[in-house]
BAMAR-901405 format. One record per atom (N, C-alpha, C): residue in three letters; atom name; x, y, z. Coordinates in steps of 0.1 Angstrom, whole numbers. Example, Ala and Ser with C-alpha at 12.3 -4.5 7.8 and 13.67 -1.06 7.14 Angstrom:
BEGIN
{site ALA; N; {132; -57; 78}}
{site ALA; CA; {123; -45; 78}}
{site ALA; C; {132; -33; 78}}
{site SER; N; {128; -22; 71}}
{site SER; CA; {137; -11; 71}}
{site SER; C; {129; 0; 79}}
This chain:
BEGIN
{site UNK; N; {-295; -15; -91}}
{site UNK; CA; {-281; -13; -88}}
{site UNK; C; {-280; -2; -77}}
{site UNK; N; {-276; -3; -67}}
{site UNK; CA; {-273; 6; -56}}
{site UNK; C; {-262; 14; -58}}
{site UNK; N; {-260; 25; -51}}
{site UNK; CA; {-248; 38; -54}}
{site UNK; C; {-236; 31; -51}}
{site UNK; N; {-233; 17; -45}}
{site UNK; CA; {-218; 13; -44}}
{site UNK; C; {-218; 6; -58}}
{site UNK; N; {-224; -4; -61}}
{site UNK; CA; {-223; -7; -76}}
{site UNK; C; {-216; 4; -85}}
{site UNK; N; {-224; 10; -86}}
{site UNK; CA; {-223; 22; -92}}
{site UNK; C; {-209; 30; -96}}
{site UNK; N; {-202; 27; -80}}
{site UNK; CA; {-190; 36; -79}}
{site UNK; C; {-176; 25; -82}}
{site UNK; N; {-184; 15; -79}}
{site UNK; CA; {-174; 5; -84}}
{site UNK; C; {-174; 2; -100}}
{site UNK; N; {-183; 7; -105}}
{site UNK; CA; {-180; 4; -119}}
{site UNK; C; {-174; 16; -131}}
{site UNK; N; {-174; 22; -120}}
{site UNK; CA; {-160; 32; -128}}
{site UNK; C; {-148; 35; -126}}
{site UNK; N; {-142; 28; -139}}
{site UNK; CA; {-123; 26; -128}}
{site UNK; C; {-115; 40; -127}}
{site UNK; N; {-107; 43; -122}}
{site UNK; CA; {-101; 54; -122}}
{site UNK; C; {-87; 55; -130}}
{site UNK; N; {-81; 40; -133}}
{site UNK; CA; {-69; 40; -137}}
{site UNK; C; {-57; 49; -132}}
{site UNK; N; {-60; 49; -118}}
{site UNK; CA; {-49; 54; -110}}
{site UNK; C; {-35; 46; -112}}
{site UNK; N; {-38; 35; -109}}
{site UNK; CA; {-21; 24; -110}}
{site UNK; C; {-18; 26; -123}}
{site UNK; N; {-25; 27; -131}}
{site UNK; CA; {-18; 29; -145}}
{site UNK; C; {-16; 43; -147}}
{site UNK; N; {-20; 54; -144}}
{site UNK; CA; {-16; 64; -143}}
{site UNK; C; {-1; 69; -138}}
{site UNK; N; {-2; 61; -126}}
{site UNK; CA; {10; 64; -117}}
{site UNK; C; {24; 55; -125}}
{site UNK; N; {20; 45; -131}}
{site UNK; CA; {34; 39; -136}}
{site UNK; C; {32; 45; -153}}
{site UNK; N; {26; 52; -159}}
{site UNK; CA; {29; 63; -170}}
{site UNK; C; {39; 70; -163}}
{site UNK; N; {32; 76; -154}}
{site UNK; CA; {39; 88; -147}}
{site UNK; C; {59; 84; -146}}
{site UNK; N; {56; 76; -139}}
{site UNK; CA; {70; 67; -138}}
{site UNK; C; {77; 63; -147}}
{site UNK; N; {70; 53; -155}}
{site UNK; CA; {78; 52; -168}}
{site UNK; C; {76; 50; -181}}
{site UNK; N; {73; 59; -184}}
{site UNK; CA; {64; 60; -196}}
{site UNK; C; {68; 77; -204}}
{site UNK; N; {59; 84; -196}}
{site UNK; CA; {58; 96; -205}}
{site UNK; C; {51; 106; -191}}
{site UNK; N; {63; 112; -187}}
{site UNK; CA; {61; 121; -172}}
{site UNK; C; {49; 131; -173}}
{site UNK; N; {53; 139; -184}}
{site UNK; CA; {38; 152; -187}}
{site UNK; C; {25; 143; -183}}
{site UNK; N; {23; 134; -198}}
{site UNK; CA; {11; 130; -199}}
{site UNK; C; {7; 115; -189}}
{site UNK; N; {18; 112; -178}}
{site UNK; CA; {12; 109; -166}}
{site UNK; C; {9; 115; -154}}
{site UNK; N; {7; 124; -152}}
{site UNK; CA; {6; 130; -144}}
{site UNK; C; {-4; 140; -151}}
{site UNK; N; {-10; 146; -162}}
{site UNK; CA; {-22; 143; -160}}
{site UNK; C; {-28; 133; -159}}
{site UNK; N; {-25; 124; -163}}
{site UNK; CA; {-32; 117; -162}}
{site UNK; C; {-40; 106; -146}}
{site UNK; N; {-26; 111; -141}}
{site UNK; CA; {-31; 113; -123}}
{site UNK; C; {-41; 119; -118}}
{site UNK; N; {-37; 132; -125}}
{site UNK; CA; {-49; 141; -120}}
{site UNK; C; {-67; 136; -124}}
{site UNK; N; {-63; 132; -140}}
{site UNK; CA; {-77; 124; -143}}
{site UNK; C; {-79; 120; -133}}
{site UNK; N; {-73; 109; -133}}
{site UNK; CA; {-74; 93; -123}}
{site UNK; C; {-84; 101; -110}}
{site UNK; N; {-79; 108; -103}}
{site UNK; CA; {-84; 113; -91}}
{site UNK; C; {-96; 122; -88}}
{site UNK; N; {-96; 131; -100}}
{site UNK; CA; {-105; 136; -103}}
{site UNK; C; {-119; 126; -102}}
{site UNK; N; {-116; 114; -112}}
{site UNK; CA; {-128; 100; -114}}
{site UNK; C; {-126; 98; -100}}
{site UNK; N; {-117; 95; -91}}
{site UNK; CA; {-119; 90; -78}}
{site UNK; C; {-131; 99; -71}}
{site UNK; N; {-125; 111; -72}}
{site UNK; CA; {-133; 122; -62}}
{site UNK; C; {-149; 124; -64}}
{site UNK; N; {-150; 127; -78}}
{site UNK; CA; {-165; 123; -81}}
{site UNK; C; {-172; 117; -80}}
{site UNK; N; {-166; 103; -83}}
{site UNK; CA; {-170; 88; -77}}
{site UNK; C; {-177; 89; -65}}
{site UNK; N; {-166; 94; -50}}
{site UNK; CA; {-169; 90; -45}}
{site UNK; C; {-176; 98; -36}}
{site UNK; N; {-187; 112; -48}}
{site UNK; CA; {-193; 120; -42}}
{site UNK; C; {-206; 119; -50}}
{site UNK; N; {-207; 104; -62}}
{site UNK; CA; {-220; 103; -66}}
{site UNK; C; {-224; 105; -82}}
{site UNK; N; {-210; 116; -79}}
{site UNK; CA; {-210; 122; -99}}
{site UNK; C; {-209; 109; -105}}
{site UNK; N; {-215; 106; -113}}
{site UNK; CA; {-212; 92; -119}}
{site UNK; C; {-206; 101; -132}}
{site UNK; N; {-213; 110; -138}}
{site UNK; CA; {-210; 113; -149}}
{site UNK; C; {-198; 118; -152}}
{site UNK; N; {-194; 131; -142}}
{site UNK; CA; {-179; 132; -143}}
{site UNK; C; {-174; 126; -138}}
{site UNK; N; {-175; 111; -133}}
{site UNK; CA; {-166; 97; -127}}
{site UNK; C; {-159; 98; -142}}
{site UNK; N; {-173; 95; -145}}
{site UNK; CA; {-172; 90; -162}}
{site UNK; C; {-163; 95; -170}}
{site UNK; N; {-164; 106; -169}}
{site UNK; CA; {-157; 116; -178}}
{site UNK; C; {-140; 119; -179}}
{site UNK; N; {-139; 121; -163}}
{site UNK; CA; {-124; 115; -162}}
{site UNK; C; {-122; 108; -160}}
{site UNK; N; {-124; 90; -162}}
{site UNK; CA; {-121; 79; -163}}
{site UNK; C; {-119; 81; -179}}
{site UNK; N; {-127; 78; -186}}
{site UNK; CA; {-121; 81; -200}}
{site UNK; C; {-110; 94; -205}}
{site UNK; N; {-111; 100; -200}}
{site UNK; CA; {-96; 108; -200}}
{site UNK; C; {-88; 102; -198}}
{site UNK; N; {-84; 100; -185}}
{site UNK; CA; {-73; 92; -180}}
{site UNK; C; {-69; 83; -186}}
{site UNK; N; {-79; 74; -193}}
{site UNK; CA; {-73; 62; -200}}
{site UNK; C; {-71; 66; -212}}
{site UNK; N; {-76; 76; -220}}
{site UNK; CA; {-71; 79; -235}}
{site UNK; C; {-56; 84; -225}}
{site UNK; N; {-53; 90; -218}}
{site UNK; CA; {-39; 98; -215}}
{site UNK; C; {-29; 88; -218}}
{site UNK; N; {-38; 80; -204}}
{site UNK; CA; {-30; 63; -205}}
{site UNK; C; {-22; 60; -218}}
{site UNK; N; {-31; 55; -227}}
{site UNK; CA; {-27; 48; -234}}
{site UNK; C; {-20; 58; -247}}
{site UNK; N; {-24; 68; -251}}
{site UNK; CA; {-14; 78; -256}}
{site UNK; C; {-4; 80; -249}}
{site UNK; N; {3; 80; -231}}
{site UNK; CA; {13; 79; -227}}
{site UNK; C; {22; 67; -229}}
{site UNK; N; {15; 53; -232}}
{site UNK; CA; {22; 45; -232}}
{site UNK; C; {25; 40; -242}}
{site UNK; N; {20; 48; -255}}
{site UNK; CA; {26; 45; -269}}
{site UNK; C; {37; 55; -274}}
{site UNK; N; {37; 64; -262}}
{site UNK; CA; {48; 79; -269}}
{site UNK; C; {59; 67; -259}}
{site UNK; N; {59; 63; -247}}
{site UNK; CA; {69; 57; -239}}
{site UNK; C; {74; 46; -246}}
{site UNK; N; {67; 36; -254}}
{site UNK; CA; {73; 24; -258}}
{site UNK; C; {81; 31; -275}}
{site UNK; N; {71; 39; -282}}
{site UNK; CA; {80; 49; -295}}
{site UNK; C; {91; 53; -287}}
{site UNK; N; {90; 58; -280}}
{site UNK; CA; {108; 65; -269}}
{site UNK; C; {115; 55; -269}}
{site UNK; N; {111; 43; -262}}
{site UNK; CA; {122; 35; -259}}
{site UNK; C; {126; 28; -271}}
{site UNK; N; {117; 23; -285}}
{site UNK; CA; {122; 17; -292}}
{site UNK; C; {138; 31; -301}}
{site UNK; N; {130; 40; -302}}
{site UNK; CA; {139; 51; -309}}
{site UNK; C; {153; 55; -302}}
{site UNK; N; {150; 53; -288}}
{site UNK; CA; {170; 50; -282}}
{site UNK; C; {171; 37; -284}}
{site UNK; N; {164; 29; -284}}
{site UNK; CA; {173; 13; -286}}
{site UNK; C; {178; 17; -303}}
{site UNK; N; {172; 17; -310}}
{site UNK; CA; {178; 22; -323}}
{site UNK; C; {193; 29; -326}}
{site UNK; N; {186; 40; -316}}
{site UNK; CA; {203; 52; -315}}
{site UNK; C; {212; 42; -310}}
{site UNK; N; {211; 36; -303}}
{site UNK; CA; {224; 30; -294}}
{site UNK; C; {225; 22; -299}}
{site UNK; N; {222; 16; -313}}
{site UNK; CA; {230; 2; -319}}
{site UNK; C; {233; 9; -333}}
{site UNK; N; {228; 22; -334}}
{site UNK; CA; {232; 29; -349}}
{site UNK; C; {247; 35; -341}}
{site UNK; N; {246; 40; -328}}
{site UNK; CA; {262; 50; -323}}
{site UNK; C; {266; 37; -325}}
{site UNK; N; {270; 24; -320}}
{site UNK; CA; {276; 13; -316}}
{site UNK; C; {281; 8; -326}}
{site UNK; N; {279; 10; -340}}
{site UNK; CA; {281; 4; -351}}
{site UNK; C; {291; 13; -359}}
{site UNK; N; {294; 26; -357}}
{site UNK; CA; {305; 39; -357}}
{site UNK; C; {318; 38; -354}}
């Protein structure tokens, strides 16, 4: 496996980062940008290991951001059919 291989097999979860960031859960996307980038930067300076390292960050951020954002959204859909019913 040659050093492009290499850099390509660690994803950065930047796109998913960026729409946490947006709509999801603002704190914990935007670190999680910064993971994202972080894994970019390393990446594309050979670190595989801390590629590694903040690629798995970012995606635990990820996915802890996008369970606090869909819990949010279900918890106002709630409110707004419990006010509506008043």
């Amino acid at each position: 496996m040659d050093g492009t291989q290499a850099r390509a097999s660690v994803p950065s979860y930047l796109v998913w980062s960026i729409f946490n960031l947006l709509c999801c859960c603002f704190p914990l996307g935007v670190a999680a940008v910064v993971c994202s980038c972080r894994s970019e930067n390393a990446s594309g300076v050979g670190d595989m290991a801390r590629a590694q390292e903040a690629s798995r960050t970012a995606k635990i951020l990820n996915i802890v951001g996008l369970v606090c954002g869909i819990i949010l959204i279900i918890i106002v859909i709630v409110l707004q059919f419990a006010a509506a019913k008043h």
